[in-house]
VEXDREN-2710 file (C-alpha; in Angstrom, 1 decimal):
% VEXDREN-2710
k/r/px/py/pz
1/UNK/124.3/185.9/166.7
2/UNK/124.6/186.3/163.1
3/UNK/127.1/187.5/160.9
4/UNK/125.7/191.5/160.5
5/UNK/124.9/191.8/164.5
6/UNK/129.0/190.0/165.2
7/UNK/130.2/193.0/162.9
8/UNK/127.9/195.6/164.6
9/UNK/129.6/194.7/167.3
10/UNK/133.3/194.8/166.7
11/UNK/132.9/198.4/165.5
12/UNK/130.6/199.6/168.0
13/UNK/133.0/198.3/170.7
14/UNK/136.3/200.0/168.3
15/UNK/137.8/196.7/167.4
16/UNK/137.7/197.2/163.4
17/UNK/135.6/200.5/161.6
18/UNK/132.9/200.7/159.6
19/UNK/134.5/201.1/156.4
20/UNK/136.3/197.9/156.9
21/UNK/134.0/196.3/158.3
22/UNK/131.3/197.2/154.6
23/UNK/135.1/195.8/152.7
24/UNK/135.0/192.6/154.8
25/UNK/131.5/191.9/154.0
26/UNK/131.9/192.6/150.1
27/UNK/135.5/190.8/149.9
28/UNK/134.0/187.5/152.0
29/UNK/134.5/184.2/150.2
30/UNK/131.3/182.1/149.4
31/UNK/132.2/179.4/151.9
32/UNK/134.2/181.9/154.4
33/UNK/133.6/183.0/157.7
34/UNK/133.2/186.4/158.4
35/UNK/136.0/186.5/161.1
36/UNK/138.1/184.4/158.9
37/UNK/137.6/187.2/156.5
38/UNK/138.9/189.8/159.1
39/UNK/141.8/187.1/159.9
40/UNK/143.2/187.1/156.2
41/UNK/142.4/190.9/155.3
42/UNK/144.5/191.6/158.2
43/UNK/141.6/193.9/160.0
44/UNK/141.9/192.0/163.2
45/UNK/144.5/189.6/164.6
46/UNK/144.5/187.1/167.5
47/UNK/145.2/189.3/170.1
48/UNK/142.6/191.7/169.5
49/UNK/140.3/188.7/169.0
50/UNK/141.0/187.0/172.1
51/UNK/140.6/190.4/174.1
52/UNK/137.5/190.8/172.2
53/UNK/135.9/187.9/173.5
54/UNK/137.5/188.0/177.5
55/UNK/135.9/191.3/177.7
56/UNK/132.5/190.5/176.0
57/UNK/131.7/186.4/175.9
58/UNK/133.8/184.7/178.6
59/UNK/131.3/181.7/179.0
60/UNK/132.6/181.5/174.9
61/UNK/136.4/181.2/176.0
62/UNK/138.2/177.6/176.1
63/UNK/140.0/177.4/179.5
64/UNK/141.0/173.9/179.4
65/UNK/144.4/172.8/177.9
66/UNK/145.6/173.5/174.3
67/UNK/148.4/170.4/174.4
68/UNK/146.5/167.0/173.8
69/UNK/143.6/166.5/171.8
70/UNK/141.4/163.8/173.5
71/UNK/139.6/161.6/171.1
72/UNK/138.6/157.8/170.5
73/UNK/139.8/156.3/167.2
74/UNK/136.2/155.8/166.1
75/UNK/135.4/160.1/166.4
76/UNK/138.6/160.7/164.9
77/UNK/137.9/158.3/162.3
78/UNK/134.2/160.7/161.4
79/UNK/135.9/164.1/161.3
80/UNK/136.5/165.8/157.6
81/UNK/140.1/166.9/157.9
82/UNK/139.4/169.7/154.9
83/UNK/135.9/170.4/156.0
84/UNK/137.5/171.6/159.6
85/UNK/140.5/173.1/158.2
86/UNK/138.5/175.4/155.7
87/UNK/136.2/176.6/158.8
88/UNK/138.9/176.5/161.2
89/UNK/137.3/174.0/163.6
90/UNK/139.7/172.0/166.1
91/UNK/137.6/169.2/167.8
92/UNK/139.9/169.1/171.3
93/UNK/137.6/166.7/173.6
94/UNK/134.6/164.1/173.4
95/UNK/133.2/163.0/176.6
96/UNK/129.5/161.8/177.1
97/UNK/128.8/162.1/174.3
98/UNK/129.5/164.9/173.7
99/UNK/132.2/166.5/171.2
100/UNK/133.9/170.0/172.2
101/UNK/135.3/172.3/169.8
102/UNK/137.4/175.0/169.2
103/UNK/136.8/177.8/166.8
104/UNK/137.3/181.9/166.1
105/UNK/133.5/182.4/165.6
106/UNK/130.9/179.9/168.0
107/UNK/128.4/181.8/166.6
108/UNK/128.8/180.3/162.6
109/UNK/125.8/178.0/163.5
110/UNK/125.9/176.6/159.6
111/UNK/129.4/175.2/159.9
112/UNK/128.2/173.8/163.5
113/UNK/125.0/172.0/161.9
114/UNK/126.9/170.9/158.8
115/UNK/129.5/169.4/161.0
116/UNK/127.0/167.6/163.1
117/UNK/125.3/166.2/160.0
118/UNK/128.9/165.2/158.9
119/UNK/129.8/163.4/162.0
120/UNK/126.2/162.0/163.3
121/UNK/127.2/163.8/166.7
122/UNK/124.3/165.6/168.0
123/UNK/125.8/167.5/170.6
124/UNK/128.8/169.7/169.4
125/UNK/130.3/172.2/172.0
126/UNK/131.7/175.5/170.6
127/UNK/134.1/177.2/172.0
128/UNK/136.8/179.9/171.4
129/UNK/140.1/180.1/170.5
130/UNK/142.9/181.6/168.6
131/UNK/143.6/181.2/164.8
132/UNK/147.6/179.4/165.3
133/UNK/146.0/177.3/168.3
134/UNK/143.5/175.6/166.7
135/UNK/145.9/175.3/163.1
136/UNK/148.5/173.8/165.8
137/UNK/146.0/171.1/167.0
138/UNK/144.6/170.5/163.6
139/UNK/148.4/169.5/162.4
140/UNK/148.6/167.4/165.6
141/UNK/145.9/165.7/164.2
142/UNK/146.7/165.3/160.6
143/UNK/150.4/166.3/160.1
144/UNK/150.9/167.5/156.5
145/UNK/153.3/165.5/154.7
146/UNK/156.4/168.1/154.7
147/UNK/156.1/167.6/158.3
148/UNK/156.0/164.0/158.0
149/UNK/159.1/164.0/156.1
150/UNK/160.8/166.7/158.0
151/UNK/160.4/163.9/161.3
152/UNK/163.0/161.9/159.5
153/UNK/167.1/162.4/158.7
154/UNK/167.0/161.8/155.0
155/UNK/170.8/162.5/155.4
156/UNK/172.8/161.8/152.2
157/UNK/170.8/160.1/150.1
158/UNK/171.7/159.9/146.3
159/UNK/168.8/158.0/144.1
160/UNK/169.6/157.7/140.8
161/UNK/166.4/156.7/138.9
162/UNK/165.8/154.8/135.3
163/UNK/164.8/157.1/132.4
164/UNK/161.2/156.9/132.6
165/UNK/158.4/157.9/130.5
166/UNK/157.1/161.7/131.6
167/UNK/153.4/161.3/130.1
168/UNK/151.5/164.2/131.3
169/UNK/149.6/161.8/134.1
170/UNK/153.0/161.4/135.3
171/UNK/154.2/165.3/135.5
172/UNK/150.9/165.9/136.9
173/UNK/151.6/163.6/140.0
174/UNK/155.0/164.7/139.9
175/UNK/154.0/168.6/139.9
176/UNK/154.3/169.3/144.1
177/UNK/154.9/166.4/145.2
178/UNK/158.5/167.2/146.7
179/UNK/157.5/165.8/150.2
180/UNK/156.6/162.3/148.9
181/UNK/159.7/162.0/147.3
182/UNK/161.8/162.7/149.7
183/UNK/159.7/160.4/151.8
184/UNK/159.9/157.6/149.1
185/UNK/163.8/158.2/148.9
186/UNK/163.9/157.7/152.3
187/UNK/161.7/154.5/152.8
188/UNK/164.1/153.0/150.4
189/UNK/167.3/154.5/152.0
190/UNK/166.6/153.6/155.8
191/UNK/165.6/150.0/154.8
192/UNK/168.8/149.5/153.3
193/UNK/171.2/151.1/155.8
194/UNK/169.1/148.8/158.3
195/UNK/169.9/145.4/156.2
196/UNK/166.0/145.1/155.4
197/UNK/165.4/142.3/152.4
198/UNK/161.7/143.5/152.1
199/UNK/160.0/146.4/152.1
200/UNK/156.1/146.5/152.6
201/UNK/153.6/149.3/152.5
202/UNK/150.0/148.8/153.2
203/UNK/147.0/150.5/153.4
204/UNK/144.8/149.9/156.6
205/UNK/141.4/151.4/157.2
206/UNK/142.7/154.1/159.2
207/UNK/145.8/154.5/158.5
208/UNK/149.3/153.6/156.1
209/UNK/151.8/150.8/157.5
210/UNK/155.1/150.6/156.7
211/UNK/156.8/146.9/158.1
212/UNK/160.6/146.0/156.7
213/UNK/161.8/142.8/156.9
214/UNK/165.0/142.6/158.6
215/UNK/167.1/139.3/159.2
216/UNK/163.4/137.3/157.6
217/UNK/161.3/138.9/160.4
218/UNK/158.3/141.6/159.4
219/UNK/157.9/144.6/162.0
220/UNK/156.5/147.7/161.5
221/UNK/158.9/150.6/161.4
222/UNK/155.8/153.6/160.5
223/UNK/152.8/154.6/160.3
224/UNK/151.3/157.2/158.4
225/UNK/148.2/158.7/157.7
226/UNK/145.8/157.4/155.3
227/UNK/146.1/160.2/152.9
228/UNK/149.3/159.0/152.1
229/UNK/148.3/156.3/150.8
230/UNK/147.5/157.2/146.8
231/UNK/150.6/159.7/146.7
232/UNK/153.1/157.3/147.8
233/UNK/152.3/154.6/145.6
234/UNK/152.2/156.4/142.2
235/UNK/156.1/157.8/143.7
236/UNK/156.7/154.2/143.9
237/UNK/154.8/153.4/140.6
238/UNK/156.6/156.3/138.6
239/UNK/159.9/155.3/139.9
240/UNK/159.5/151.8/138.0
241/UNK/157.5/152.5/135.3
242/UNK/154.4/151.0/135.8
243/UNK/151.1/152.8/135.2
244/UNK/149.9/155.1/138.1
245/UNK/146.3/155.0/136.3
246/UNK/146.1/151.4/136.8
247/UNK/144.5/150.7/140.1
248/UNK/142.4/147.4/139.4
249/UNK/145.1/144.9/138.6
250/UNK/148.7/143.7/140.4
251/UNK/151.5/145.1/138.4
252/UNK/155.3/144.2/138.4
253/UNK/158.5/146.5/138.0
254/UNK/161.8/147.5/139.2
255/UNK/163.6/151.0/140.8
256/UNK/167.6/150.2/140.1
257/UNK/168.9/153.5/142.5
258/UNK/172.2/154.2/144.2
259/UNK/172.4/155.1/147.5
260/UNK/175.4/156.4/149.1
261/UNK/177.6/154.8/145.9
262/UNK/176.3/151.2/146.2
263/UNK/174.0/149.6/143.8
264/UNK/170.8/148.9/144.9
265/UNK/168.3/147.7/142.9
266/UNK/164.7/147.3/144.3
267/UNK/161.9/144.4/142.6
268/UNK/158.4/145.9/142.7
269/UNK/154.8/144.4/143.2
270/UNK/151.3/146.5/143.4
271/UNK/148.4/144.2/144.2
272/UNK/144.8/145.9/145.0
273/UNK/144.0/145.2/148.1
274/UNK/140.2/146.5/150.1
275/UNK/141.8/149.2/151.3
276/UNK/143.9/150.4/148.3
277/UNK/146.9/149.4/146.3
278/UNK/149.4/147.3/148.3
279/UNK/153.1/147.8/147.1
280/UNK/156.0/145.3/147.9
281/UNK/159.7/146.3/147.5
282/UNK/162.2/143.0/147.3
283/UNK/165.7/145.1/148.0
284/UNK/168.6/143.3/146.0
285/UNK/172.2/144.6/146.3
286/UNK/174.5/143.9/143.6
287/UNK/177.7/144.2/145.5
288/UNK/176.0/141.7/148.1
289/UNK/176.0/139.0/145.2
290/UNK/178.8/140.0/143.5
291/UNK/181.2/139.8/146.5
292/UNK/179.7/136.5/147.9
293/UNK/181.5/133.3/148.1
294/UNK/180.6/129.6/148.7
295/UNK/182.6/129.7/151.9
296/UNK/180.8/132.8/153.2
297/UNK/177.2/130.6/153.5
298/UNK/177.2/128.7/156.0
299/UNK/178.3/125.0/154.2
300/UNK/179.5/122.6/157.2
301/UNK/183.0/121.8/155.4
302/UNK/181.9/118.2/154.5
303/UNK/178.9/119.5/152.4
304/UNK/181.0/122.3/150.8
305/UNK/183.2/119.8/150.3
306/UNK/180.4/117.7/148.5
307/UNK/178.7/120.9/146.9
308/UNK/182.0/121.9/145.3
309/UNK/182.5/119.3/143.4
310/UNK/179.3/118.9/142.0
311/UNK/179.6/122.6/140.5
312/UNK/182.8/121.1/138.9
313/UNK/181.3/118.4/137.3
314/UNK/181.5/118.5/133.5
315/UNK/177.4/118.1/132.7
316/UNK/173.7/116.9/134.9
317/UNK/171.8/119.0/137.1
318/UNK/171.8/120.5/140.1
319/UNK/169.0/121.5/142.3
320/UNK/168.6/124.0/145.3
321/UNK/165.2/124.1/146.9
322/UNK/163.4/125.9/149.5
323/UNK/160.5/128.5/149.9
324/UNK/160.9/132.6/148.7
325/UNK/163.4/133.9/150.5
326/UNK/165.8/130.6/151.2
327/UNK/168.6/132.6/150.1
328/UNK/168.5/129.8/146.7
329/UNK/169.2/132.5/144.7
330/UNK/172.7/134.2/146.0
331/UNK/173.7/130.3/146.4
332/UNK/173.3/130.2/143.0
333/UNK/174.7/133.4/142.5
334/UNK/178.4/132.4/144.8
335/UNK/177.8/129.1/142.6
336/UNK/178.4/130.9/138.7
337/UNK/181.1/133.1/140.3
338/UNK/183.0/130.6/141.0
339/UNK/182.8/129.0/137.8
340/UNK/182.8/132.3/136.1
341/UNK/186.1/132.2/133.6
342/UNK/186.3/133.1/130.2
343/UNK/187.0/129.6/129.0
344/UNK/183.3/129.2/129.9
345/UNK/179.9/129.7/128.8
346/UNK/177.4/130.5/130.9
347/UNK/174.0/131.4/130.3
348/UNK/170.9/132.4/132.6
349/UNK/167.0/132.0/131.9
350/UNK/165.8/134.1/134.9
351/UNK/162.2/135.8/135.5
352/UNK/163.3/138.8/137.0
353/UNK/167.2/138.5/136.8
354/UNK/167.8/139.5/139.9
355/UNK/171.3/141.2/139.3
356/UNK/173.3/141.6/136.2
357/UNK/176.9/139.8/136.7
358/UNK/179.6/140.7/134.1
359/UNK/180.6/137.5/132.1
360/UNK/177.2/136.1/132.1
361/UNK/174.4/135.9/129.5
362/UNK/171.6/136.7/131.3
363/UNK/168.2/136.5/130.0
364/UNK/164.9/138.3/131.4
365/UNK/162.1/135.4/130.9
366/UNK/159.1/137.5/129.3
367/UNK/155.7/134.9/128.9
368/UNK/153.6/137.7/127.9
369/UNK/155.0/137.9/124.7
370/UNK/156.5/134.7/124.6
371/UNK/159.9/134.4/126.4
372/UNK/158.8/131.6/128.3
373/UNK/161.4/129.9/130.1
374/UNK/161.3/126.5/127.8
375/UNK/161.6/128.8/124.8
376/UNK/164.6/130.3/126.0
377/UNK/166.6/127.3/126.9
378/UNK/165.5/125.9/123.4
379/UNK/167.3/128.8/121.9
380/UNK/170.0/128.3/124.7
381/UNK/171.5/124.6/123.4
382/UNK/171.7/126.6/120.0
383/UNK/174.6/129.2/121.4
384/UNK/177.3/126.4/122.6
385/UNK/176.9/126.8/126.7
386/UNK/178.9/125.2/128.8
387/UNK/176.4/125.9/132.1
388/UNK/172.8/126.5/132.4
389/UNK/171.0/128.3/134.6
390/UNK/167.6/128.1/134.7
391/UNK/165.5/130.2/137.0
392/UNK/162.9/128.1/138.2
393/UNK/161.4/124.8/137.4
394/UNK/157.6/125.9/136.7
395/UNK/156.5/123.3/134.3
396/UNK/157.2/120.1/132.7
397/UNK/158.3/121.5/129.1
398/UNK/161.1/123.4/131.1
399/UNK/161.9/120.4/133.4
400/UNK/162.1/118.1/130.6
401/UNK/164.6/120.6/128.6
402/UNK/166.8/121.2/131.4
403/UNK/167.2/117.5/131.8
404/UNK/167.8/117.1/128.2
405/UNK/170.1/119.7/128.9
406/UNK/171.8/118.2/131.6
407/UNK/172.2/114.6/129.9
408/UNK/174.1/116.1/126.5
409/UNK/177.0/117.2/128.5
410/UNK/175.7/120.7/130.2
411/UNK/175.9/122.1/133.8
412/UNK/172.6/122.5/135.0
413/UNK/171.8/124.6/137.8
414/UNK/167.7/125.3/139.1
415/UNK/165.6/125.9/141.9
416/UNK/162.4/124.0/142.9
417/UNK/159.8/125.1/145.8
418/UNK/159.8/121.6/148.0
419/UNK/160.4/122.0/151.5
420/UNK/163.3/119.4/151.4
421/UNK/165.8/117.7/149.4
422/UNK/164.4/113.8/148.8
423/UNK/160.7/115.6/147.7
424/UNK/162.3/117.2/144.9
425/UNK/162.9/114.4/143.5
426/UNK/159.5/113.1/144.1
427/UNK/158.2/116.6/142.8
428/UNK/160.1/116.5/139.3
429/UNK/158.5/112.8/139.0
430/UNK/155.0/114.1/139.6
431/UNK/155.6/116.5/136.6
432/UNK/155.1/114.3/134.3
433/UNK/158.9/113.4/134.0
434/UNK/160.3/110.0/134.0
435/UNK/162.1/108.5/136.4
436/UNK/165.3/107.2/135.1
437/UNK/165.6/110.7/133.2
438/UNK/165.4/111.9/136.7
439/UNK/167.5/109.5/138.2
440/UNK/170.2/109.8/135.2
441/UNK/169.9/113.7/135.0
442/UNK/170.4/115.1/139.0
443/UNK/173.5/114.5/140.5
444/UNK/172.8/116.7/143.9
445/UNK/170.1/118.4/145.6
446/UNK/170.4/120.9/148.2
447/UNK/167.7/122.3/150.4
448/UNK/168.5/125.5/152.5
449/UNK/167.0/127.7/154.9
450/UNK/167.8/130.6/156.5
451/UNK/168.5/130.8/160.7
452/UNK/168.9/134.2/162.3
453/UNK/172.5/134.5/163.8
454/UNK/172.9/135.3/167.5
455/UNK/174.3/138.6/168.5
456/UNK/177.7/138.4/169.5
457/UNK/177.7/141.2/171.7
458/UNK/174.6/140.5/173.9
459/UNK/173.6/136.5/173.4
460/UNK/173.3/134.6/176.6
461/UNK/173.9/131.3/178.2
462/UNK/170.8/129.3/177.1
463/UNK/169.3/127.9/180.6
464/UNK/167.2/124.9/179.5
465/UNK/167.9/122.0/181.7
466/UNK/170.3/119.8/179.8
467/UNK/168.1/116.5/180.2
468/UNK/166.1/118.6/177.6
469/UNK/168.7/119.6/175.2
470/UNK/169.6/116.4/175.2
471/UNK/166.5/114.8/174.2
472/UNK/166.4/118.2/171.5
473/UNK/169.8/116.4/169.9
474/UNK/172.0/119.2/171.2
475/UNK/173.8/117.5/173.3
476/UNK/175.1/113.7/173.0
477/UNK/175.0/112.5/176.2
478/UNK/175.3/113.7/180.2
479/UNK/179.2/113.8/179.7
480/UNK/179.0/116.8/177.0
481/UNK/179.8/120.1/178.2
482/UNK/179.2/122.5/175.0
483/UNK/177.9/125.7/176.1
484/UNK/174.5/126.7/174.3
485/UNK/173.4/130.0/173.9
486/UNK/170.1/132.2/173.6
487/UNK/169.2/135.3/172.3
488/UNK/169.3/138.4/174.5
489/UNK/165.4/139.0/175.0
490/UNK/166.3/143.0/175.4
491/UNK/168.9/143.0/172.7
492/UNK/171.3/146.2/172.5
493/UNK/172.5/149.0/170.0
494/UNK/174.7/146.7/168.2
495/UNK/171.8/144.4/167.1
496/UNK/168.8/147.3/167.8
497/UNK/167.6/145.0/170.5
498/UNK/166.5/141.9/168.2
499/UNK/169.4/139.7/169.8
500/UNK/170.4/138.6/166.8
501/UNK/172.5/139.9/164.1
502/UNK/172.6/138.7/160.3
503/UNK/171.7/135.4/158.9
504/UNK/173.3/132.2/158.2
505/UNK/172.2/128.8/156.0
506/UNK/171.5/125.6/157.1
507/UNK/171.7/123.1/154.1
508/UNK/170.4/119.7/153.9
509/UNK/172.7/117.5/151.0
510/UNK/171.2/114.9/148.6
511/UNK/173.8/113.3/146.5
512/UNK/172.9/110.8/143.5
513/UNK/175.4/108.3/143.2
514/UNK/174.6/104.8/141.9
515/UNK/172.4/103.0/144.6
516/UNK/170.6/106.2/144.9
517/UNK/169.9/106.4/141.2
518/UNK/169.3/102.8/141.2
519/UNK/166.1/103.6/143.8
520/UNK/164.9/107.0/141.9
521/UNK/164.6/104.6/138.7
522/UNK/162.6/101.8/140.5
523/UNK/160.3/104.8/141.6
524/UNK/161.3/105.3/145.5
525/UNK/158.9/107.6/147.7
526/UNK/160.4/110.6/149.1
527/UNK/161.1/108.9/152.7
528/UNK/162.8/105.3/150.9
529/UNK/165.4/108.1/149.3
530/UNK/165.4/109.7/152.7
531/UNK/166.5/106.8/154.5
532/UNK/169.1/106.0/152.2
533/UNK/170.5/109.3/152.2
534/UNK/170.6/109.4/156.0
535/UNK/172.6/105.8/156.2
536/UNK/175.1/107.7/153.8
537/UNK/174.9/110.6/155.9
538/UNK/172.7/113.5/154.9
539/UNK/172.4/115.6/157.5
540/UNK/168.4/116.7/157.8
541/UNK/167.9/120.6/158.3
542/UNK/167.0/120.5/161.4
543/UNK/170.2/118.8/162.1
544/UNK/172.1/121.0/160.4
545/UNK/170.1/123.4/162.3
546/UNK/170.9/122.0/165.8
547/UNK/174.9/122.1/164.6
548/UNK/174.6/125.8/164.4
549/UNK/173.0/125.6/167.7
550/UNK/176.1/123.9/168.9
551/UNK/178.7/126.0/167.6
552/UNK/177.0/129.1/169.3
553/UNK/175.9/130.6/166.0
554/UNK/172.0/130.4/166.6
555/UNK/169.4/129.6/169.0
556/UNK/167.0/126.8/169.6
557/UNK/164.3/128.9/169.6
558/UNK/165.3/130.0/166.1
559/UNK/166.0/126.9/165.1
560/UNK/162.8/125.8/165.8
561/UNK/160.9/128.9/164.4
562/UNK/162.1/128.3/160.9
563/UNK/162.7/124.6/160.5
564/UNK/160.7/121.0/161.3
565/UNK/162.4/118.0/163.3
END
């Protein structure tokens, strides 16, 4: 039935007149339906619609559910979200192969065809049904984004953002977009009221995923449509200045925000990925770093002991390795407070610096035009410091300074990427350096590694047979009785059922004293300064590890997840 013969109708059976139905024709949009028309003029409604159809075309009328739309992934995944919403079209089944579908006119045979050809489904089922029932099943199916937002308790969130540069491709993205900021503001907000460290959102084929990293562990805390995806990530991209045009290449920045009074400050990376432009947040809180102390991380008293004085020695360099994420940096950090008087100089080389500490010179390494870390500390022995910090060892130049450094009476504090304490040295050797400048320069290494804490509230007798735990190291000998727990596999509100709760370090403590400076200048492997350390007794991590396991604080299981016997 066409259009002219649909309107025939309608009057001829008293449901609309003639003069409106000669309005509706001339007042009918290029791509509109005719009862769409009628819809909006406000010439029909759904009731009289609906009667319209009971009375006339049954066989037309859905009489199935209107709840739960029933559809594979792969049928979802062909359906043109605007293309059904400008025809109101809701599909509601597929079965057989065939795909059912609700509509206010089954007889707008163009929008059927052109659906078909959209979708490669031959068979398309139309049926009838009213204008809110099949908007209702289309927002089912692709919430809008107010709604998305409106699914989460933004609560009290204050987000103070930088000054930033309102080009007119930035007010354009900016222009209605109230929805993704709030959602943006919240992303940021609920990963730091949950402790997150990271926050990660990436574009699938299908579909947005939001993971956090909470206590070093990625899960995924949301998913959101794809069409998300672009919106989302020029919010993030406005909010630390980096170009929102820019799609092809990664790009670095920074959000500093306060939420609920504290300091938050939030490290930014896009890289393009196949399915769009991946964005990762690294979530930094000042107060964390500025209220830290040594005692606070997990040292064994002996170490802290050892690692104390070496931050109080006059001049040489010390070292704290392990991969991203080690917590090296707020051991640092707890390290320069400590020594942080105004009797002292101390200066930073950092690429980003993470958080800005009053009483410190702190310097933001730039190579792209030239602030290269070696640079820096070149201009560094030229402003009287008493302490050094430099960010990371990267290359021999800066290796070779920072010893320098280090032997003409500084403090020298660095980190390294080696996955323990003897390969550093090893590591600074294969650089290019030489060993006795090695060997004359370090005076302690540390290498640390974070350990997931048990819950206090929920953790649980560990039931491994003890024969095993002993041969594990946890236990000396049959006669030891320490009680060893495991995490709580169900968790509980207190811990959001992880079973565990925070973090702790486990540190592993190279010192260079004489014999081992001795071996470092005659060019000793990594394992002869191992041994050596362990006959003066370096605890490994994994022993420093399995001590944590004895004093209740982690698990085996953890302990085994994060570090090698």
């Amino acid at each position: 039935m066409d259009e002219a013969k649909l309107l025939d109708l309608l009057v001829k059976l008293g449901y609309i007149s003639r003069d409106k139905a000669l309005q509706a024709q001339s007042e009918k949009g290029k791509d509109e339906d005719i009862i769409s028309t009628l819809l909006r003029l406000g010439f029909i409604d759904d009731t009289k619609l609906i009667d319209f159809y009971q009375k006339y075309m049954p066989q037309r009328l859905w009489k199935g559910p209107l709840g739960e739309v029933e559809l594979p992934e792969e049928v979802k995944a062909k359906l043109p979200e605007n293309f059904l919403r400008q025809h109101a079209i809701a599909p509601i089944r597929y079965e057989d192969g065939k795909l059912y579908v609700l509509t206010i006119n089954p007889f707008n045979q163009t929008a059927i065809n052109e659906l078909r050809f959209k979708t490669k489904i031959n068979t398309i089922m139309p049926y009838v049904s009213t204008k809110k029932s099949i908007e209702d099943l289309l927002n089912k199916l692709y919430p809008a984004l107010d709604k998305i937002v409106e699914d989460f308790d933004v609560g009290e969130v204050e987000i103070e953002e930088e000054a930033m540069e309102l080009t007119p491709e930035v007010l354009a993205v900016e222009a209605g977009e109230g929805p993704i900021v709030r959602l943006a503001n919240f992303l940021i907000a609920e990963a730091v009221n949950l402790g997150a460290s990271d926050i990660h959102i990436e574009p699938q084929e299908k579909k947005l995923i939001v993971r956090y990293r909470v206590d070093g562990v990625l899960k995924i805390y949301h998913e959101f449509p794809i069409k998300v995806k672009d919106s989302i990530t020029a919010r993030f991209k406005i909010m630390s200045n980096l170009d929102i045009a820019e799609k092809r290449r990664p790009q670095d920045g920074r959000i500093r925000t306060k939420i609920k009074g504290k300091k938050v400050d939030l490290r930014v990376s896009t890289v393009p990925t196949v399915y769009g432009e991946k964005t990762v947040m690294r979530i930094q809180e000042a107060e964390k770093y500025l209220n830290v102390k040594l005692d606070d991380l997990g040292f064994e008293p002996d170490d802290l002991e050892k690692f104390r004085k070496a931050i109080w020695t006059p001049w040489g360099m010390i070292l704290v390795t392990g991969p991203t994420g080690s917590g090296k940096t707020t051991t640092l950090y707890a390290s320069l407070m400590e020594r942080n008087s105004p009797d002292v100089n101390i200066m930073t080389a950092e690429d980003p610096v993470e958080v800005s500490i009053p009483g410190l010179n702190q310097v933001q390494v730039n190579e792209r035009i030239g602030v290269t870390f070696a640079n820096v500390l070149r201009a560094f022995l030229r402003q009287d410091p008493d302490i050094i910090l430099i960010g990371e060892i990267r290359d021999t130049e800066t290796a070779e300074i920072g010893i320098k450094a280090a032997l003409t009476g500084h403090l020298v504090f660095s980190t390294l990427h080696t996955n323990d304490a003897p390969s550093s040295v090893t590591r600074l050797v294969d650089m290019g350096l030489e060993p006795f400048l090695v060997g004359s320069s370090v005076i302690l290494i540390v290498a640390q590694r974070l350990v997931r804490k048990l819950c206090p509230r929920c953790r649980l007798l560990d039931d491994t047979p003890r024969e095993a735990l002993q041969r594990l190291g946890v236990l000396s000998g049959p006669e030891d009785d320490t009680l060893v727990y495991k995490a709580n596999p169900k968790g509980c509100d207190y811990c959001a059922g992880s079973g565990y709760k925070g973090r702790t370090a486990v540190h592993e403590l190279l010192e260079v004293d004489e014999e081992m400076r001795k071996l470092i200048v005659k060019g000793a492997t990594a394992e002869d300064l191992r041994d050596l350390a362990r006959r003066k007794g370096m605890r490994t991590l994994y022993e420093a590890g399995i001590l944590k396991v004895r004093k209740g604080i982690t698990s085996i299981a953890e302990v085994e997840r994060v570090l090698a016997k």
